[in-house]
N, C-alpha and C positions, 0 to 999 in steps of 0.2 A: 504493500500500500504506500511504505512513501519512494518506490521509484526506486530501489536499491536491487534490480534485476537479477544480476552476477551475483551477488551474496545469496540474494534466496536462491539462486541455481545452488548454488556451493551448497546448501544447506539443505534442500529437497535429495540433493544427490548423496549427500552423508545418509541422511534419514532411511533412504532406498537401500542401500549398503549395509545400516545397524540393524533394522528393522528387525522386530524380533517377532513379530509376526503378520501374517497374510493381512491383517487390515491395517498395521502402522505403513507398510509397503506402497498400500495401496492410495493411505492420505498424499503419502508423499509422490509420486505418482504421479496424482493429480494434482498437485502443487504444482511439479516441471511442466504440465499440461497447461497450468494456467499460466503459467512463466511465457510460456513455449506462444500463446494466445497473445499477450499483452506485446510481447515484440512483434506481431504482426506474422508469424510465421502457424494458419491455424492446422498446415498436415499433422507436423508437431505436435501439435496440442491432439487432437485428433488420436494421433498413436498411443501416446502418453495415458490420458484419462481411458480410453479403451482398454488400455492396458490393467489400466486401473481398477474398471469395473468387472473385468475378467477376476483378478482377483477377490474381490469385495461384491457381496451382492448388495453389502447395505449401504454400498457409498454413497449413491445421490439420495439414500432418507437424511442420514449424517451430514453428504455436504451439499446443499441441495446447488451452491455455487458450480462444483463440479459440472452439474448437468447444465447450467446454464452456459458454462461457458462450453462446454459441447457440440450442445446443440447448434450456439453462435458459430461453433468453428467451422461442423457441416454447410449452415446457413454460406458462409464466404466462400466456399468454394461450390457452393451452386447443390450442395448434395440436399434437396430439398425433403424428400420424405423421411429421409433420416434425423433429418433436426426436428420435422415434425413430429413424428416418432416418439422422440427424447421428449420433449416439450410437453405433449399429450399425456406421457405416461407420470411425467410429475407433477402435471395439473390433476390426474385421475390420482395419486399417492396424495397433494395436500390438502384435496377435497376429504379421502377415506380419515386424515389425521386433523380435518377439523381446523387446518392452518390457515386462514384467510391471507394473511401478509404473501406465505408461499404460492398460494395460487391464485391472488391477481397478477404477482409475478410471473408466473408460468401462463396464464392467460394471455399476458399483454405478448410475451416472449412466442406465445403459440398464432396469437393475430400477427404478426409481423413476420412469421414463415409461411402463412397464408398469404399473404399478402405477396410476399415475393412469389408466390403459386400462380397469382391471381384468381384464388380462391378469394374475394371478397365478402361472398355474402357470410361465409364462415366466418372472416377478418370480423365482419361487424358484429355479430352477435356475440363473440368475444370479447370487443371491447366495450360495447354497451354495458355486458355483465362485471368489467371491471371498473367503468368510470364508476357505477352504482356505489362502488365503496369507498371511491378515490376521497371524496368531500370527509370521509369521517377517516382519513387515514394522515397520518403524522409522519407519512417519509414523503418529503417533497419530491423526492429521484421517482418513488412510483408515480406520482402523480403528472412530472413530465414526462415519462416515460409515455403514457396514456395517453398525452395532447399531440407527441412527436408519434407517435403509432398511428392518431386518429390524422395527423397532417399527413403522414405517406400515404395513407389510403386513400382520401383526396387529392392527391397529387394522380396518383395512377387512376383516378375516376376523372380525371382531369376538370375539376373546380379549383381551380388555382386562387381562388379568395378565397374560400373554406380553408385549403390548405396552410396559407399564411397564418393564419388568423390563429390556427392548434399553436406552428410553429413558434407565433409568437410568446403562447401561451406557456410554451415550455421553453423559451428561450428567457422569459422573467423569472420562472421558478428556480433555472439552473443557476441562472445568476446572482440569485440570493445565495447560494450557496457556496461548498468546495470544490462543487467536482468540475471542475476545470474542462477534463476530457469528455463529459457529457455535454457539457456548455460548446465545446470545439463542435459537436456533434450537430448540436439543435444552432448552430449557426451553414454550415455545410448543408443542413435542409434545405433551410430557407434560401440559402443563395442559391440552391438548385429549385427553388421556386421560383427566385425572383427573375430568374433566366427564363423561365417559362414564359412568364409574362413581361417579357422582354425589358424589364431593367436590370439591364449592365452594373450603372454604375452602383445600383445598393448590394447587388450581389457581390462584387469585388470587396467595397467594404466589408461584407460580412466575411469573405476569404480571409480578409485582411487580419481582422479579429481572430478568427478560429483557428489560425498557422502562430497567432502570439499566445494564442492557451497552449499548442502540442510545441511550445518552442523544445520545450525540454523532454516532451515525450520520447520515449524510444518504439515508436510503435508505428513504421512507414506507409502503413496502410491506412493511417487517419488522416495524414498528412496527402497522403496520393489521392484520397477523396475529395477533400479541399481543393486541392491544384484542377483537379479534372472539372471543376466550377469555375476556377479562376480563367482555363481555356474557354469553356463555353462562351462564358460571358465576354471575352477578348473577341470571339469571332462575330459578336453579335456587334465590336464595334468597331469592328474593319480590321483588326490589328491579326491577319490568319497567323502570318510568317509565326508573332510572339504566341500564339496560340499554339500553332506547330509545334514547339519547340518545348515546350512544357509539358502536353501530349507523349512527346517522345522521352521524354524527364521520365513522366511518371513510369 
């Protein structure tokens, strides 16, 4: 959590090594998995917590994080029934344990591998069932999680006012807050909105903003989604050659 990548490698990798049995192995495991995730690299992570869950049947009750970042990892490289798969089965685990917080989680995380499906009407009645909680729920991150979930599916229903407007919603909440690389995130939406409805120049500023939150990240694939905005919007203002060139960057 604070960004110390190479230490927790060293240290998922000792753990892996001492491990004194089938489930300390398996935390650790999935530790390197989520290491393996945060730098941008999600086959890694992918091998890793597989690995992991081979071992442990009870790892994602225990770490329900593991499954999430799983599932994401599938979700990046395009493996879509597989993350949905994941997703589904630990929205159906924190429904059985009665966990609300875990499964608006796995709800909103199960709408946004719909979504990339273009299973929409699935997308929506998954998020309707999560907003329903969001108003009585105390972690701001779910709750823009909800708005940026509810703005991609508007975007790909293509209402590009609707779209904003979530965007926005979850670009104040982030902002309240620490998480930085969410905030990176729910700015890269919106300039990939605001290219839709062809202004340039707010989308670059939004670029502008979301490459000074992942200054320090180690994670190339937030940074290469950014840039792939900052193209669009270049092309939209004549400028191909510098559009080209970023294009080929990422």
């Amino acid at each position: 959590r604070l960004g110390e990548l190479d230490l927790a490698t060293q240290l998922y990798e000792d753990a892996v090594e001492s491990a004194g049995n089938s489930e300390e192995r398996a935390r650790a495991l999935a530790g390197l998995g989520q290491v393996a995730f945060e730098r941008g690299d999600p086959r890694t992570a992918i091998a890793h917590i597989e690995e992991a869950r081979t071992s442990s049947r009870e790892l994602f009750t225990d770490q329900p994080a593991a499954a999430d970042t799983l599932g994401r990892a599938y979700a990046m490289v395009d493996e879509l029934e597989a993350a949905i798969a994941i997703f589904y089965d630990s929205l159906s685990a924190a429904d059985n344990r009665g966990d609300r917080v875990e499964a608006s989680r796995f709800a909103v995380l199960l709408a946004n591998a719909y979504i990339d499906a273009s299973n929409f009407t699935a997308a929506e009645q998954l998020l309707a069932r999560a907003l329903e909680a969001a108003p009585d729920s105390r972690d701001p991150l779910l709750r823009a999680r909800l708005y940026w979930s509810h703005s991609r599916l508007h975007t790909l229903q293509q209402h590009p006012a609707q779209a904003a407007r979530y965007a926005r919603r979850a670009l104040n909440i982030l902002e309240a807050t620490e998480h930085t690389e969410y905030t990176a995130f729910a700015n890269q939406l919106l300039a990939h909105i605001e290219v839709d409805r062809e202004r340039p120049q707010e989308a670059l500023e939004l670029v502008r903003r979301g490459l000074e939150l992942l200054a320090d990240s180690a994670n190339p694939v937030n940074r290469a989604l950014l840039r792939l905005e900052e193209a669009r919007a270049l092309v939209q203002l004549g400028e191909g050659e510098q559009a080209a060139a970023i294009a080929m960057d990422v």
